[in-house]
C-alpha positions as CSV (number, residue, x, y, z in Angstrom):
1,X,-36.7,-39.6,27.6
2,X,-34.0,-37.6,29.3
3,X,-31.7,-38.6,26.3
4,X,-34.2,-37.8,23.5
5,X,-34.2,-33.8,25.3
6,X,-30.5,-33.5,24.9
7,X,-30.5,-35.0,21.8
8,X,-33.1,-32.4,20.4
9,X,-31.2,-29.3,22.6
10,X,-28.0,-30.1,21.6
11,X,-28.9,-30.3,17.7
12,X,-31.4,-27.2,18.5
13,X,-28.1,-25.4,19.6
14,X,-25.6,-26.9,16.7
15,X,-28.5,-25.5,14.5
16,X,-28.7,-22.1,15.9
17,X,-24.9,-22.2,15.7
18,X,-24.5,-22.8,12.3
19,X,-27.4,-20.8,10.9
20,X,-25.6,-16.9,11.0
21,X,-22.3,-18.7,9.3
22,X,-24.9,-19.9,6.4
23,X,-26.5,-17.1,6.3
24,X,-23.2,-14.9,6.5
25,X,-21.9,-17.0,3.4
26,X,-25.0,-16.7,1.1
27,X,-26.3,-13.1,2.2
28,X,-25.8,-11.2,-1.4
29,X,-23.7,-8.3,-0.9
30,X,-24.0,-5.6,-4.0
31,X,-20.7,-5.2,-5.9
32,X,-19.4,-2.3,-5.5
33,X,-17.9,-0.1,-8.3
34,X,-16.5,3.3,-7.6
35,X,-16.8,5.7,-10.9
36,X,-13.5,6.8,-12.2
37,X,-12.9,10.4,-14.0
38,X,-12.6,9.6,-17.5
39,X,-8.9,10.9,-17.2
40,X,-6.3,10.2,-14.9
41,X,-4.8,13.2,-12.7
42,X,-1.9,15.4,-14.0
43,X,0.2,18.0,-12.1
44,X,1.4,18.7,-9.1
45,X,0.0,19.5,-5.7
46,X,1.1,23.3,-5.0
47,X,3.5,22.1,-2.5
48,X,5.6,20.7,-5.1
49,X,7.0,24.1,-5.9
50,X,7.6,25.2,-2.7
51,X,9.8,21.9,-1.4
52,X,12.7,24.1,-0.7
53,X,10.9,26.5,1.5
54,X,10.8,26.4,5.6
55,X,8.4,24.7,7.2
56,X,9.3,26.3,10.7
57,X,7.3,29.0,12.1
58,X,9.4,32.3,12.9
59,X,7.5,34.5,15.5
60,X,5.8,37.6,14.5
61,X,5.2,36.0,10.7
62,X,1.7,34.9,9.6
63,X,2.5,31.4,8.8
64,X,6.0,29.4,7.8
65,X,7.4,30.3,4.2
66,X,6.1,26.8,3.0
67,X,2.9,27.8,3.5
68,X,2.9,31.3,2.1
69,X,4.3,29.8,-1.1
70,X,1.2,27.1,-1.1
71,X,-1.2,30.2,-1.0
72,X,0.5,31.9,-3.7
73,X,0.9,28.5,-6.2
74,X,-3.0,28.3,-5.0
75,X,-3.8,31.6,-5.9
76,X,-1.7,31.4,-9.4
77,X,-3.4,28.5,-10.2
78,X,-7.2,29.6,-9.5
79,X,-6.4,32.9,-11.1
80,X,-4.7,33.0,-14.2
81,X,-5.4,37.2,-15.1
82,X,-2.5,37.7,-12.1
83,X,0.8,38.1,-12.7
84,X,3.4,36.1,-11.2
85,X,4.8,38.9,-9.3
86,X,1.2,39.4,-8.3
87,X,0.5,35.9,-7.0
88,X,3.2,36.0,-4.9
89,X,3.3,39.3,-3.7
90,X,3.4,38.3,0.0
91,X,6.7,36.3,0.2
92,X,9.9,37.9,1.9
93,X,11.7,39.9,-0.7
94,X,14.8,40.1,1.4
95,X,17.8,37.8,1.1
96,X,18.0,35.8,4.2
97,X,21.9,35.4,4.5
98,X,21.5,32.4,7.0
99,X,21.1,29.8,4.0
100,X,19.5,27.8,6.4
101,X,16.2,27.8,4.4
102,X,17.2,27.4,1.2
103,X,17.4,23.5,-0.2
104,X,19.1,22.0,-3.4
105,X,21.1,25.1,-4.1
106,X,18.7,27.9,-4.9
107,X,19.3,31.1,-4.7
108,X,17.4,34.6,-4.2
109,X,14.6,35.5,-2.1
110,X,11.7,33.6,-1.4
111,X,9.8,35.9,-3.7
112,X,12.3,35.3,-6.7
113,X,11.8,31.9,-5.8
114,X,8.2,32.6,-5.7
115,X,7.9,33.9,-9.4
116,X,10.6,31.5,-10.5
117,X,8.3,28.6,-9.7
118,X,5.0,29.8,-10.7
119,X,6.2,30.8,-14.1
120,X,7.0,26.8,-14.2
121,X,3.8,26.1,-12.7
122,X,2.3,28.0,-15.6
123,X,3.9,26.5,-18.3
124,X,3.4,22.8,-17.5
125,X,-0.3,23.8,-17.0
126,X,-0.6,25.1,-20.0
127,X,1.4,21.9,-21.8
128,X,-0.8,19.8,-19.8
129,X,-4.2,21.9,-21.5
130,X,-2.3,21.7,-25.0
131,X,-1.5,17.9,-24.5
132,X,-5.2,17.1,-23.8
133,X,-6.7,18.8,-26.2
134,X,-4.7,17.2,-28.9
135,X,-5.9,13.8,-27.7
């Protein structure tokens, strides 16, 4: 009779073994299909522009001159009524005769820069809203 018991226990156990793999493998599990936007995203992210800018802080400024030009891209893009000269009306208008900020060979002041780049912002946002319309 002693065999009979381990018999039974040790298929009870086998059993109890196998039972949360089976159940694991045929447990239904929902398919799961993210919505898409109907259209795929265009542009740039604000930093785009302002790749050529510093992203070192220099005591006494509020923030680096990367960031500065972010906020002023930002604040072109959510407000169209402004200027160029307006949206970037917070970057350094002095020359900064170190070079050491300047990438790829541009010249002027971070605010020439500035205006520069947000005028090319402008325009491929408005290709972009021409281009879509068409389609």
């Amino acid at each position: 009779m002693k065999l009979h018991l381990k018999l039974a226990l040790g298929l009870a156990a086998l059993a109890m073994g196998l039972l949360p793999a089976m159940a694991g493998a045929v447990s239904y599990q929902p398919e799961y299909h993210p919505e898409h936007p109907s259209h795929a995203p265009k542009g740039h992210a604000y930093g785009y522009w302002c790749k050529g800018e510093s992203k070192k802080h220099v005591k006494g400024e509020k923030g680096t001159a990367f960031s500065r030009c972010v906020l002023a891209h930002k604040r072109a893009a959510n407000q169209p009524n402004l200027t160029p000269r307006q949206a970037c009306k917070d970057l350094n208008k002095k020359h900064d005769r170190s070079g050491k900020h300047v990438a790829h060979g541009d010249k002027g002041t971070a605010f020439s820069r500035c205006v520069k780049t947000v005028v090319q912002q402008r325009q491929e946002e408005h290709a972009l809203v021409a281009g879509s319309s068409v389609a």
